[in-house]
VEXDREN-2710 file (C-alpha; in Angstrom, 1 decimal):
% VEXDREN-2710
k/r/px/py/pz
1/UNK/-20.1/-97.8/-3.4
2/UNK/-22.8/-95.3/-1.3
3/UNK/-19.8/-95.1/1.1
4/UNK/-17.4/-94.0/-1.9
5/UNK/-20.4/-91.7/-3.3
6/UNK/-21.0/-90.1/0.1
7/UNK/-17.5/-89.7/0.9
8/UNK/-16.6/-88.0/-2.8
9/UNK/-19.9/-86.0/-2.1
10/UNK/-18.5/-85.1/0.6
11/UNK/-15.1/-84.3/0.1
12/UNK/-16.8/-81.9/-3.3
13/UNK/-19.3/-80.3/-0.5
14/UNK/-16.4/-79.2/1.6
15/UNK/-14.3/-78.5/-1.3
16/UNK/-16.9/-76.4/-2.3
17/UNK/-17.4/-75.0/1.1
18/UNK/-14.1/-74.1/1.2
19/UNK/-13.9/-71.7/-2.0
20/UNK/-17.1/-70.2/-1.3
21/UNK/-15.4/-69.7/2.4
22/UNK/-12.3/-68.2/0.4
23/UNK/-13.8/-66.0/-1.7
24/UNK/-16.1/-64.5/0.9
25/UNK/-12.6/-64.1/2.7
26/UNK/-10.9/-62.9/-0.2
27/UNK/-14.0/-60.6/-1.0
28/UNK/-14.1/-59.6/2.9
29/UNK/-10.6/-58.4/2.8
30/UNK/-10.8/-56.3/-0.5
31/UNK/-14.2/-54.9/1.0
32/UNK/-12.0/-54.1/4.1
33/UNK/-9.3/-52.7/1.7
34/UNK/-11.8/-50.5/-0.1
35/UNK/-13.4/-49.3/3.1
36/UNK/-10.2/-48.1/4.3
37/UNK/-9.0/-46.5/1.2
38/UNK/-12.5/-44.6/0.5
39/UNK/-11.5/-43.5/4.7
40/UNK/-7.8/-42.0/3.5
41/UNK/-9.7/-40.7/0.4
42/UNK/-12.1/-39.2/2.3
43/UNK/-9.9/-37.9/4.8
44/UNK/-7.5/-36.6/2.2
45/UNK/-10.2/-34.5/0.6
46/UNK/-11.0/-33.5/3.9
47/UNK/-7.9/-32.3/4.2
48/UNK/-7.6/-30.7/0.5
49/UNK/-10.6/-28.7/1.0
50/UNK/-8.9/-27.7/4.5
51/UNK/-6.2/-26.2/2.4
52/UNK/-8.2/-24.3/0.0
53/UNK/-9.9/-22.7/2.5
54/UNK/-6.8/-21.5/4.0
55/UNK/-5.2/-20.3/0.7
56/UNK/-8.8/-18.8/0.0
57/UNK/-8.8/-16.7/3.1
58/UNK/-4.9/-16.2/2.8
59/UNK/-6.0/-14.6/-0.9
60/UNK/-8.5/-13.0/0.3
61/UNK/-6.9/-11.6/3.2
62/UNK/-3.7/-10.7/1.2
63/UNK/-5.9/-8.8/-1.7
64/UNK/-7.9/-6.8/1.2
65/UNK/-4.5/-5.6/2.4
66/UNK/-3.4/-5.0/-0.9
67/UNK/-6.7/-2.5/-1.6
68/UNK/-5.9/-1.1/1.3
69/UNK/-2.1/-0.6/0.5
70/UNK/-3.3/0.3/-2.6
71/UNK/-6.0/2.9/-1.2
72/UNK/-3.0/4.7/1.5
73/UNK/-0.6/5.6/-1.3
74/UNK/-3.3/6.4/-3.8
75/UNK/-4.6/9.1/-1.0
76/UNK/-1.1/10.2/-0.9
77/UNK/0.0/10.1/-4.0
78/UNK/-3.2/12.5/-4.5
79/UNK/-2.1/15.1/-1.9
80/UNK/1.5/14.9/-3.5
81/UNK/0.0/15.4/-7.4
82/UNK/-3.9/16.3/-7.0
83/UNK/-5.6/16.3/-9.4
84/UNK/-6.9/20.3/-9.3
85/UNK/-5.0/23.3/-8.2
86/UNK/-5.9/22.4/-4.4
87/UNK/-4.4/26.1/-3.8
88/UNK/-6.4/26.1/-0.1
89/UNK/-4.2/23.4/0.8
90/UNK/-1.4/24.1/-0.1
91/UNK/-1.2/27.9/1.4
92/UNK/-2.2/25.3/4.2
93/UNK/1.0/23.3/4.4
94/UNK/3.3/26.2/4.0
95/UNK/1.9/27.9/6.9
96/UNK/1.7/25.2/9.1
97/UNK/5.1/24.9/8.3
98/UNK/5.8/27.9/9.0
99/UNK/4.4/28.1/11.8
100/UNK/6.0/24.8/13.1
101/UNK/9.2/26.6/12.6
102/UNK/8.5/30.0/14.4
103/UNK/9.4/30.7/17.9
104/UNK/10.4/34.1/19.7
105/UNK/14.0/33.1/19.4
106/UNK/13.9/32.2/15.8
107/UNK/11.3/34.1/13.8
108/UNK/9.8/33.0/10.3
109/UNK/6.6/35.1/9.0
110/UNK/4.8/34.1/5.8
111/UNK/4.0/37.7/4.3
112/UNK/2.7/37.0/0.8
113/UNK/1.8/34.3/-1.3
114/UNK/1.3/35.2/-5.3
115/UNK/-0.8/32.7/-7.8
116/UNK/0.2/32.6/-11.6
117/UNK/-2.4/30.9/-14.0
118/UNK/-1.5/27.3/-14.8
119/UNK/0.1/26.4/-17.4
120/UNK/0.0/23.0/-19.2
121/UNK/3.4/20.9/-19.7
122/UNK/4.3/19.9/-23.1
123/UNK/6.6/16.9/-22.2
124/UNK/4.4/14.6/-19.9
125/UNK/1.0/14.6/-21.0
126/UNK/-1.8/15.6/-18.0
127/UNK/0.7/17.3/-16.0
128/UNK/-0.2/21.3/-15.5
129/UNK/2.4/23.4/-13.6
130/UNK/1.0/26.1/-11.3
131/UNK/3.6/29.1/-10.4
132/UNK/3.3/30.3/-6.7
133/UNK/5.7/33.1/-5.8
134/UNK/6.5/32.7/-1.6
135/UNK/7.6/35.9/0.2
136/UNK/8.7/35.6/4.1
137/UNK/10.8/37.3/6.5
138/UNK/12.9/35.4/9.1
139/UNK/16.3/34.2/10.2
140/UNK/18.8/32.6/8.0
141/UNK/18.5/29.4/9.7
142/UNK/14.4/28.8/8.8
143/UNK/15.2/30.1/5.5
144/UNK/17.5/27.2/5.0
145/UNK/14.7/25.1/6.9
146/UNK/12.2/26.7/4.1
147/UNK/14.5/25.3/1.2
148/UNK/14.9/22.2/2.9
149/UNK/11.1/21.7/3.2
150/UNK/10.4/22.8/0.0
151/UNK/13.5/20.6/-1.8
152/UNK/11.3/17.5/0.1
153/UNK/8.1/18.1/-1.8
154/UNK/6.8/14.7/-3.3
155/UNK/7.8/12.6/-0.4
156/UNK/5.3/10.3/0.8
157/UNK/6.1/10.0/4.2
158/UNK/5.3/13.5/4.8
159/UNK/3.0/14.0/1.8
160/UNK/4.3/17.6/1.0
161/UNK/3.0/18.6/-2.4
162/UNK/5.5/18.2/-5.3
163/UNK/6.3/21.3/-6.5
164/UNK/10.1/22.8/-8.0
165/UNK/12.4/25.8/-6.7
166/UNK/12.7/28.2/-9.8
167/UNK/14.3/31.0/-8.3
168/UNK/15.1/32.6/-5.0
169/UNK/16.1/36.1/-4.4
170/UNK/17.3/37.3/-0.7
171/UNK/17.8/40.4/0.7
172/UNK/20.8/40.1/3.0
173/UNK/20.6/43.8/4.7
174/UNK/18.9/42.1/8.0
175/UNK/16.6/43.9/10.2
176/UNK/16.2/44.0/13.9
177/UNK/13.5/42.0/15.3
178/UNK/11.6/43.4/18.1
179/UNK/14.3/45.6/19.6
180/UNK/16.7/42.5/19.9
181/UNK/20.0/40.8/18.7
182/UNK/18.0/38.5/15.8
183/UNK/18.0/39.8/12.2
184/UNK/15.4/38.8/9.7
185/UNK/16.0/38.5/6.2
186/UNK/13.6/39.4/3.4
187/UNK/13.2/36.1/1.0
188/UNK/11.0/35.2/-2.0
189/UNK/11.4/31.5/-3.3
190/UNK/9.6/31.1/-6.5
191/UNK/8.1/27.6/-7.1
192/UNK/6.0/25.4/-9.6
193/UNK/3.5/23.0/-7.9
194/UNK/2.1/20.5/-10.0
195/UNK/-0.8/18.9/-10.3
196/UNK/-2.2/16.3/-12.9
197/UNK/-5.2/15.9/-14.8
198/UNK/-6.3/13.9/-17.5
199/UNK/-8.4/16.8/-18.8
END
């Protein structure tokens, strides 16, 4: 019977043995499970914060460029419609255009340039118009150049003020230029500029 009592003592010792043995195994495994899932986790959330970084500095970066976009076409949007008379420029882009356009072969002279007072518009609120009155003599073909020029006004590429033709008057008896074979032309374009203030 000690035989029978050792043996059964021992069969429950390794039985017992065994699960322990088991569950430590079991245990192991689902500690090894949990190590490597915490790892992905980890690595996951790495890799999140990775990507809001890079849509941070893709926001970021796109905002900066959008100020800056922003900032170019306010500029010239304020050299098309400023917000004052700005009548030193603007005597400044006719006669640099003007003179752009003036060569011995093809004359263009900018003889007068008349101010009116300005005049707020009823329709758009803010908006004031400013009358200028343009007198020049030269060929035909920079007084077409002159309307063309002027008929541009407001474009942003070439940030010409915007302004409105309201009347030309030409005096088609050409003179002699210089003792040659051009004729220049007596013309006065009439135009509103604009400008806007909140005023």
């Amino acid at each position: 019977m000690k035989k029978t009592q050792i043996t059964i003592g021992a069969i429950l010792t390794s039985v017992i043995a065994i699960i322990v043995i088991g569950a430590n195994l079991y245990n192991f495994q689902k500690l090894v499970q949990a190590k490597s899932t915490l790892k992905n986790l980890t690595n996951s959330n790495i890799e999140l914060e990775e990507n809001l970084n890079n849509t941070e500095a893709k926001y970021i970066k796109f905002k900066n460029d959008n100020q800056t976009e922003l900032l170019k076409y306010s500029e010239k949007f304020n050299k098309i419609l400023p917000s004052d008379e700005a009548i030193t420029d603007f005597n400044r882009e006719i006669e640099n255009f003007s003179n752009s356009l003036h060569s011995l072969s093809n004359p263009i002279f900018l003889e007068k340039m008349t101010y009116g007072s300005s005049k707020k518009q009823e329709k758009i609120n803010g908006l004031y118009i400013v009358p200028v009155s343009l007198s020049f003599q030269g060929t035909d073909k920079n007084f077409y150049k002159i309307i063309e020029y002027l008929e541009s006004s407001g474009n942003l590429e070439n940030e010409s003020r915007l302004l409105e033709i309201t009347k030309i008057a030409i005096n088609w008896e050409g003179k002699e230029f210089e003792k040659s074979d051009i004729e220049l032309y007596d013309f006065e374009i009439n135009v509103n500029i604009y400008l806007y203030s909140s005023i």
